[in-house]
C-alpha positions in Angstrom: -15.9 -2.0 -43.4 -14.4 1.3 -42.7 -13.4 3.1 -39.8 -13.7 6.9 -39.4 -13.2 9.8 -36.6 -10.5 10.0 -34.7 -8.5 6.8 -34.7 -6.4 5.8 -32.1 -2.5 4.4 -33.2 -1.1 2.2 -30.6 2.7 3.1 -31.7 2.2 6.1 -33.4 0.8 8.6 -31.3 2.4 12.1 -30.9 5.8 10.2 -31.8 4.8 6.4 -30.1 5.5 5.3 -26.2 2.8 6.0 -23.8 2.1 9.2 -22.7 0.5 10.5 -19.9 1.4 7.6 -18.0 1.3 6.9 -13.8 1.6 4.0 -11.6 0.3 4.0 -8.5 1.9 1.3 -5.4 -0.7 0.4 -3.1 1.5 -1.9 -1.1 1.6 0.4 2.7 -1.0 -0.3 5.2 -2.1 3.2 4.7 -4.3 3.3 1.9 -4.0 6.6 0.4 -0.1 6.3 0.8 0.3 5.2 -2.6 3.4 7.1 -4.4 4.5 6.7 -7.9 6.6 4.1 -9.6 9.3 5.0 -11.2 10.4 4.2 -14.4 13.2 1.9 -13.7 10.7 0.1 -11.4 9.8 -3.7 -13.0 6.3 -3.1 -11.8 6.2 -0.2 -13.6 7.7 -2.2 -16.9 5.2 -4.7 -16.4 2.4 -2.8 -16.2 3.5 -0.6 -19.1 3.4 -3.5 -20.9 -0.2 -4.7 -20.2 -1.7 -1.6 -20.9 0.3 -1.5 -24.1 -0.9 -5.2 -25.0 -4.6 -4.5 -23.7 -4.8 -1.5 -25.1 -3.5 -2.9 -28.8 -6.0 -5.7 -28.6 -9.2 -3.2 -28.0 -7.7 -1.1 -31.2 -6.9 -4.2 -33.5 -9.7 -4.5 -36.3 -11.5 -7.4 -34.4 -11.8 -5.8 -31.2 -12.8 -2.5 -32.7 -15.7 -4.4 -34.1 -16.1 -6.6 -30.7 -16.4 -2.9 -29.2 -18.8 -1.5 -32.0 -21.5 -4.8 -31.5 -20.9 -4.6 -27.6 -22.3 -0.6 -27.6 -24.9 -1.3 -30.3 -26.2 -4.0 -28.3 -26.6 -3.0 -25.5 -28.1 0.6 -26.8 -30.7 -2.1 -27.9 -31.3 -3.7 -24.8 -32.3 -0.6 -23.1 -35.6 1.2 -23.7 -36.2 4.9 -25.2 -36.6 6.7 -21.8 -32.7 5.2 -20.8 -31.4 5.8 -24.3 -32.7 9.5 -24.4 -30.1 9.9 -21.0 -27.3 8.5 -22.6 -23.8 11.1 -23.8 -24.4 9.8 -27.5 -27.8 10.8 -28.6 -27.3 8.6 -32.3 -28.9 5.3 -32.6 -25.8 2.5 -32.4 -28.3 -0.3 -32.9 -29.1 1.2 -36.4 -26.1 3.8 -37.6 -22.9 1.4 -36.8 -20.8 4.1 -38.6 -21.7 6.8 -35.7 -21.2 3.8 -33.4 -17.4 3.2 -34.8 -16.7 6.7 -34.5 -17.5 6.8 -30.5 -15.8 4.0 -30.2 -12.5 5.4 -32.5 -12.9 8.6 -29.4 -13.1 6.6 -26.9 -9.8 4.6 -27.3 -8.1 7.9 -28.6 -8.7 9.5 -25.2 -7.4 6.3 -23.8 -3.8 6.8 -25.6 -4.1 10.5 -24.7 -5.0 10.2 -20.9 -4.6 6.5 -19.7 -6.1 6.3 -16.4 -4.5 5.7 -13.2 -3.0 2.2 -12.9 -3.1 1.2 -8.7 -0.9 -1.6 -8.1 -3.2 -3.2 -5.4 -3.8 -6.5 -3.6 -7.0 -5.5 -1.7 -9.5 -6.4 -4.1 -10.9 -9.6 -4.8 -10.2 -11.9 -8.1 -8.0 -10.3 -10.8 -8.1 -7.0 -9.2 -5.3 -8.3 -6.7 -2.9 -7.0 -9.0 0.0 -7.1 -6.8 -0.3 -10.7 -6.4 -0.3 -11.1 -10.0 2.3 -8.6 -11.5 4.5 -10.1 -8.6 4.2 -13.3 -10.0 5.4 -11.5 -13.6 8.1 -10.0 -12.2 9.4 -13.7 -10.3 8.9 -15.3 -13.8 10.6 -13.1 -15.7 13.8 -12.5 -12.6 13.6 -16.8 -12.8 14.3 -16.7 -16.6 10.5 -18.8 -16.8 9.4 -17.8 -20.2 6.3 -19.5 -20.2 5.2 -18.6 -17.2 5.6 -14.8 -18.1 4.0 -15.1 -20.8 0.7 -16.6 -19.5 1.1 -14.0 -16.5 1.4 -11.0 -19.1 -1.7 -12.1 -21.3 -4.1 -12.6 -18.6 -3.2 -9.4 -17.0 -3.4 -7.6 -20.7 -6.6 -9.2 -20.8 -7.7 -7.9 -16.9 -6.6 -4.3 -18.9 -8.5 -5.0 -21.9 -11.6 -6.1 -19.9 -11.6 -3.1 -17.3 -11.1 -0.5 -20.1 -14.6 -2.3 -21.6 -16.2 -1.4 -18.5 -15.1 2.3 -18.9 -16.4 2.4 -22.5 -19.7 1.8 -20.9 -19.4 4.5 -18.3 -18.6 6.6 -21.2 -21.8 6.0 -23.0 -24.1 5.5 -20.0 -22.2 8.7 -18.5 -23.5 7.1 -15.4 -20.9 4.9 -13.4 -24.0 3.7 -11.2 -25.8 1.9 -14.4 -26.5 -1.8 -14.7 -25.3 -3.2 -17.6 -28.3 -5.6 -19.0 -28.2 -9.4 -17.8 -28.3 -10.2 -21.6 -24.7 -8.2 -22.2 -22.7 -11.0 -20.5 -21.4 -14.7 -21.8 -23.1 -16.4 -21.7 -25.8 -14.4 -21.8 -28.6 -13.9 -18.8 -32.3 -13.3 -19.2 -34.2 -10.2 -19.0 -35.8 -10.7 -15.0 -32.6 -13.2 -14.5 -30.2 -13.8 -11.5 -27.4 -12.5 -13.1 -26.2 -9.1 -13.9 -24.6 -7.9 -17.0 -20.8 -7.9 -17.7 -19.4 -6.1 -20.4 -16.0 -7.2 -20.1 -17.0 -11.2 -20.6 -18.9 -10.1 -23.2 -16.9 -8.2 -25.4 -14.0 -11.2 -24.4 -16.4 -14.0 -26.3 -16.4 -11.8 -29.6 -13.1 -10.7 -29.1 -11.5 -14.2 -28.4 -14.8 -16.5 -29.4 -14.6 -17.5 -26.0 -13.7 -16.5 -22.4 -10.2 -17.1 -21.1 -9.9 -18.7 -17.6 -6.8 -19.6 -15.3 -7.4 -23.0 -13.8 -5.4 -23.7 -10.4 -2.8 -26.6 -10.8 -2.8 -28.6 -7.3 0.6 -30.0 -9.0 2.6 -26.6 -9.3 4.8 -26.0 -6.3 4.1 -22.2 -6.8 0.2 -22.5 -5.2 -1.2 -19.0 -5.8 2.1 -17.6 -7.4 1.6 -19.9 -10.5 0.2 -18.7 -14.1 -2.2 -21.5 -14.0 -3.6 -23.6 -16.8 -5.4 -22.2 -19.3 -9.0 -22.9 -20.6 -11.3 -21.2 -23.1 -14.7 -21.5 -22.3 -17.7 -21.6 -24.3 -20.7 -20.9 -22.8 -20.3 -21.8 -18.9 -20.1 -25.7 -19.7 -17.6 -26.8 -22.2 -14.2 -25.7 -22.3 -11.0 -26.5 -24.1 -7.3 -26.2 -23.2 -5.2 -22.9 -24.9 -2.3 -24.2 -26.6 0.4 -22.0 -25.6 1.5 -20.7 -29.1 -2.0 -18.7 -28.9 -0.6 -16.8 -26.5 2.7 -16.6 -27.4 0.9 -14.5 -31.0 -1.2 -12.7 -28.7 1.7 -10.9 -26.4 3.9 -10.3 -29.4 0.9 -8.5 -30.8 -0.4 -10.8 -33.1 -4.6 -10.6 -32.5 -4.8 -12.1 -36.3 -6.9 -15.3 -35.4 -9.1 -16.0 -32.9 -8.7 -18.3 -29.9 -11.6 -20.6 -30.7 -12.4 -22.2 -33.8 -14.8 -24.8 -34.4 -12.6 -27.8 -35.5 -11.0 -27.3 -31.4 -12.5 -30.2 -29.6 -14.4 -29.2 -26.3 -15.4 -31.2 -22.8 -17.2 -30.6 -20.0 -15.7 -28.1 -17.7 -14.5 -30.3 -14.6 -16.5 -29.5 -11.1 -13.5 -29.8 -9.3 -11.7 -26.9 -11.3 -10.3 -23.8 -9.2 -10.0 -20.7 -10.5 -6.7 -18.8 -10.2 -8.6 -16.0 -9.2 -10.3 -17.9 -6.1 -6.9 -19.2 -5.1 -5.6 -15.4 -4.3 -6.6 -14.0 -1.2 -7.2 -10.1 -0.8 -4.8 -8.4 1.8 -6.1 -7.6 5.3 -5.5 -3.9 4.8 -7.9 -2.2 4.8 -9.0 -0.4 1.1 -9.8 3.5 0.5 -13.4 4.2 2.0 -15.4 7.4 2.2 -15.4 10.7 0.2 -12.5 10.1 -2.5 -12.2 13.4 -3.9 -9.3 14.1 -2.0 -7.5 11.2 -2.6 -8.1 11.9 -6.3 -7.0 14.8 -6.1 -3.8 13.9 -4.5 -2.7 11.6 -6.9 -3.8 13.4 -10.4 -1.6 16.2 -8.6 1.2 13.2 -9.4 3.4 14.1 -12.4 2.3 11.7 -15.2 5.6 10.2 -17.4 5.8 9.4 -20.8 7.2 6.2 -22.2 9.4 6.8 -25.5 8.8 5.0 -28.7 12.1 3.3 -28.3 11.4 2.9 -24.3 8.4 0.8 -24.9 9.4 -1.6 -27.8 12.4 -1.9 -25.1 10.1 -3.3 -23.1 7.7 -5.1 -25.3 10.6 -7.3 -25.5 9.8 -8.6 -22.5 7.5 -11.1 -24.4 10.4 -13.3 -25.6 13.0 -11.9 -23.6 12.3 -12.0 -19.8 15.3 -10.0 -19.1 13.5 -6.6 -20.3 11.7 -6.6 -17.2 14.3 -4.5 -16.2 16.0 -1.3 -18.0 18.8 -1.9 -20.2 22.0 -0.8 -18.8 25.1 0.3 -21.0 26.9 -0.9 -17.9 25.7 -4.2 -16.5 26.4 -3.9 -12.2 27.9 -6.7 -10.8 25.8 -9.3 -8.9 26.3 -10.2 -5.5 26.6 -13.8 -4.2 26.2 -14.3 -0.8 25.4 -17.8 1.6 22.1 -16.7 3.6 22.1 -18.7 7.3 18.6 -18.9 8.9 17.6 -18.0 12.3 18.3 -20.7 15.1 15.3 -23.3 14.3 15.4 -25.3 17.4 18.3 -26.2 20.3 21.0 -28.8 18.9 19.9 -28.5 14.9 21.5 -27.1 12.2 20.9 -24.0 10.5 19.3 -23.8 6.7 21.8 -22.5 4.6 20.7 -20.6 1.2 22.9 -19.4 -1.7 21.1 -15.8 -3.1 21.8 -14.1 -5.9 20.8 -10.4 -5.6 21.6 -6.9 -7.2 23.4 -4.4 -5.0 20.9 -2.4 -2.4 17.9 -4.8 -4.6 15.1 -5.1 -2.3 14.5 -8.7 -4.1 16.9 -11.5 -5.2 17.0 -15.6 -6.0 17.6 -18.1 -3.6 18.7 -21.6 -4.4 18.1 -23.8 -1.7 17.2 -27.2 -0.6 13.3 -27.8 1.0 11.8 -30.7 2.1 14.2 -34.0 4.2 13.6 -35.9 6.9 12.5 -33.3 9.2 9.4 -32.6 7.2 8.9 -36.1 5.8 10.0 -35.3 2.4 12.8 -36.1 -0.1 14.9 -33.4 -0.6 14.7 -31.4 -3.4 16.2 -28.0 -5.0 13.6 -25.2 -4.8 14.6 -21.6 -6.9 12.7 -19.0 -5.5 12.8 -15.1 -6.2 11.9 -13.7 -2.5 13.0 -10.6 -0.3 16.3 -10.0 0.3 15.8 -8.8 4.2 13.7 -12.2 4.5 12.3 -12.8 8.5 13.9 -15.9 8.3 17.0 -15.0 8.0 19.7 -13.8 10.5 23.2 -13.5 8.4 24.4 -13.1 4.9 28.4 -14.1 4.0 29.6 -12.3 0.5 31.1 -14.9 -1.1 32.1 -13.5 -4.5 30.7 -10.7 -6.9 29.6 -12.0 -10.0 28.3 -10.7 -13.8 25.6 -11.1 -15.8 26.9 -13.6 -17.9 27.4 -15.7 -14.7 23.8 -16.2 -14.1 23.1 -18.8 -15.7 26.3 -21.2 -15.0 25.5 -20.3 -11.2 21.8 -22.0 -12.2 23.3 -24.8 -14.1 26.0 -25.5 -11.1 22.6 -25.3 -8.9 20.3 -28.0 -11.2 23.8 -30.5 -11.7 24.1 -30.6 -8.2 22.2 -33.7 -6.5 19.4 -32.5 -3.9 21.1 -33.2 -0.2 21.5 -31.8 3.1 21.7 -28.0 2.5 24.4 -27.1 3.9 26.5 -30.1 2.6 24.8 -29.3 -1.4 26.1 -25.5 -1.0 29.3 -26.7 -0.8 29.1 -29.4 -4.0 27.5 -26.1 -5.6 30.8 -24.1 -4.8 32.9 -26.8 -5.5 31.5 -26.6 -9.1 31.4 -23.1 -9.4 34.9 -22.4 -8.3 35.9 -25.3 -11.2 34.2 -22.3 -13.5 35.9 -19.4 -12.2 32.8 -18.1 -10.7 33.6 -17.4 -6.8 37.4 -17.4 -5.7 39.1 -20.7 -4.9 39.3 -22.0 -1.8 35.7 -20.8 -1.1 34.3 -24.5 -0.3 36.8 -25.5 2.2 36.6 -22.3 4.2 32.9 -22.9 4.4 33.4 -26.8 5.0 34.9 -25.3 7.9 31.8 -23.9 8.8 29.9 -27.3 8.6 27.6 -28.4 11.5 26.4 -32.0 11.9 23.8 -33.4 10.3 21.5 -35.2 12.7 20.0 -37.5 9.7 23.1 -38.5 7.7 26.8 -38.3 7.3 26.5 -35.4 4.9 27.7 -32.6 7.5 30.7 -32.6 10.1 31.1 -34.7 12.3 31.0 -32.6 15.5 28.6 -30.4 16.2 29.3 -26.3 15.3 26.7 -23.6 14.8 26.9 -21.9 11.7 25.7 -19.0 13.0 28.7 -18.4 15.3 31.1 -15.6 15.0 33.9 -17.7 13.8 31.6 -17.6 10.5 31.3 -13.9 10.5 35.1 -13.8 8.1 34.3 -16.3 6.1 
């Protein structure tokens, strides 16, 4: 088969990058109060990426042709009074050729003018896309490489999927239109309950199946986590994704198809949650009423283009977590500080947490202990990537500046170390680090000195102190 009109080149388009690109954060009460990301921002990288990787897969040569059958379909599902309203006035069900070139515009425009991507949370399923490009961003800052990459394929997908939804809107020329029940996988009936979706549809010829995020009960994460993952077939049977299918997939490779028939299938399990059901919206509220101004504030936004060498840069965030954040002749230091909690109750100790944070970064990773006899649990060491200015937290004690390459010793220091009262496993933690060079020596036994009893061992001092006294405050 051959495609004609004008074809759209994912990395070769008026010099490659992304042009005409804009971000949108939707994270302020206000609704309209949504400015622009910069480029330097690791939302902005992330979701760079996705369009990238969504928009590559509706271009490849099997989702060109997933595109074609999807239009020609459903031309055929409508009668000769709806088809006479339609932009394109050719017949898709019979001349695929004109239907290839529509769909060769279409995705041209795409790469010319991407549309506005709104980084939200106030829409329900995948449209909370703050939740889930959050979740990227943690996976990537934690060095989780397979967690990113599940996170960065379902949300390439979500692109993918929404852009299909436009491509009819471009056809139709009509956002109001019902797609046909029998457009959808698996497919509905005529004067059926269910109502047509594009997206699902075009996903089955695309994929040969429909890609879904199970909810793990077993991930510590909850709703942060990528999920498990499960192709399903036609609403019944389903079969796990082995995760070098998506490794190919987010480094670009659409050359097979997730679903072939030797893949053995079962029963999809009634107890199985989707991720999607697991994320709640946010209780602010969403835009409402006439939008036109809204619209017109933001297109009056200057758009930003992505160089070639900008967005293989960042495409190397598939194998290389890292890239979520620009590239930096000069690497800044890391700061290393020992966060003390808020008073938690007359007579016990405070919750000590050793963070890991950029200079003036918003964001940065704690390593600390959860769980103990106060909750009922065994201790154990919990990494977390959370907000620097956290509610919990009343002081934060520099204890050395670090680099780069320290990162991972200060995470290896953190695993070796044996789960135990927090404050008392800080210090092992130092102890170790300081054998490594890593924070100055001496460090540990001026903070043993801060030490305050431990009411269920004979891990901290033996007389009660409150860390969150001034004599602390030089440490």
């Amino acid at each position: 088969m051959s495609f004609r009109g004008p074809r759209s080149r994912p990395r070769q388009d008026e010099g490659g990058g992304l042009n005409n690109f804009r971000v949108l954060d939707q994270s302020q009460p206000d609704p309209v109060n949504t400015p622009d990301l910069p480029q330097s921002s690791r939302t902005f990288r992330v979701a760079a990426f996705v369009f990238h990787l969504g928009m590559s897969m509706l271009e490849s040569r099997r989702g060109r042709e997933a595109l074609v059958t999807l239009i020609s379909d459903a031309w055929r599902a409508f009668d000769r009074r709806a088809q006479k309203t339609f932009i394109p006035k050719s017949n898709f069900q019979t001349d695929l050729n004109e239907a290839r070139r529509f769909v060769d515009t279409f995705l041209a425009k795409c790469r010319a003018e991407p549309p506005n991507i709104i980084i939200s949370d106030r829409i329900t399923g995948e449209g909370l896309a703050q939740r889930v490009v959050d979740s990227a961003v943690n996976a990537a800052e934690l060095r989780d490489i397979e967690a990113l990459q599940k996170i960065l394929f379902l949300l390439g997908i979500s692109v993918a999927h929404e852009l299909v939804h436009m491509l009819m809107g471009f056809m139709f020329g009509d956002s109001e239109r019902l797609t046909p029940p029998v457009i959808n996988h698996p497919p509905g009936t005529p004067r059926g309950p269910r109502a047509g979706e594009s997206g699902r549809y075009w996903e089955a010829k695309f994929f040969g199946c429909v890609v879904e995020a199970h909810h793990d009960p077993r991930d510590p994460r909850g709703s942060n986590q990528a999920g498990i993952f499960f192709g399903t077939l036609d609403g019944r049977r389903s079969f796990p994704m082995q995760h070098q299918i998506i490794m190919r997939y987010v480094q670009l490779d659409f050359t097979v198809p997730i679903y072939s028939s030797n893949i053995a299938t079962s029963r999809i399990s009634t107890r199985a949650v989707a991720m999607q059901d697991m994320r709640r919206p946010s209780r602010f509220p969403d835009v409402g009423g006439d939008l036109t101004p809204y619209f017109e504030m933001i297109n009056s936004l200057p758009r930003q283009r992505v160089s070639r060498d900008g967005l293989e840069e960042i495409m190397r965030m598939a194998i290389r977590p890292e890239f979520v954040r620009p590239v930096s002749p000069i690497m800044s230091p890391l700061n290393l500080h020992i966060a003390i909690s808020k008073e938690r109750g007359q007579g016990q100790p405070r919750h000590w947490i050793l963070m890991l944070a950029e200079e003036d970064s918003t964001h940065g990773i704690f390593y600390h202990i959860t769980g103990g006899p106060m909750h009922g649990k065994p201790y154990e060491v919990t990494i977390e990537f959370k907000r620097v200015e956290s509610h919990g937290i009343e002081k934060r004690h520099l204890i050395a500046q670090v680099l780069e390459k320290d990162r991972q010793k200060i995470k290896a220091a953190v695993r070796q170390a044996p789960p135990l009262f927090c404050q008392r496993w800080i210090l092992n933690v130092l102890e170790e680090l300081e054998k490594q060079d890593v924070v100055p020596e001496g460090a540990c036994s001026k903070w043993n000195e801060a030490l305050e009893t431990d009411p269920f061992s004979d891990d901290g001092a033996p007389s009660k102190k409150s860390s969150g006294d001034g004599d602390t405050s030089d440490i």
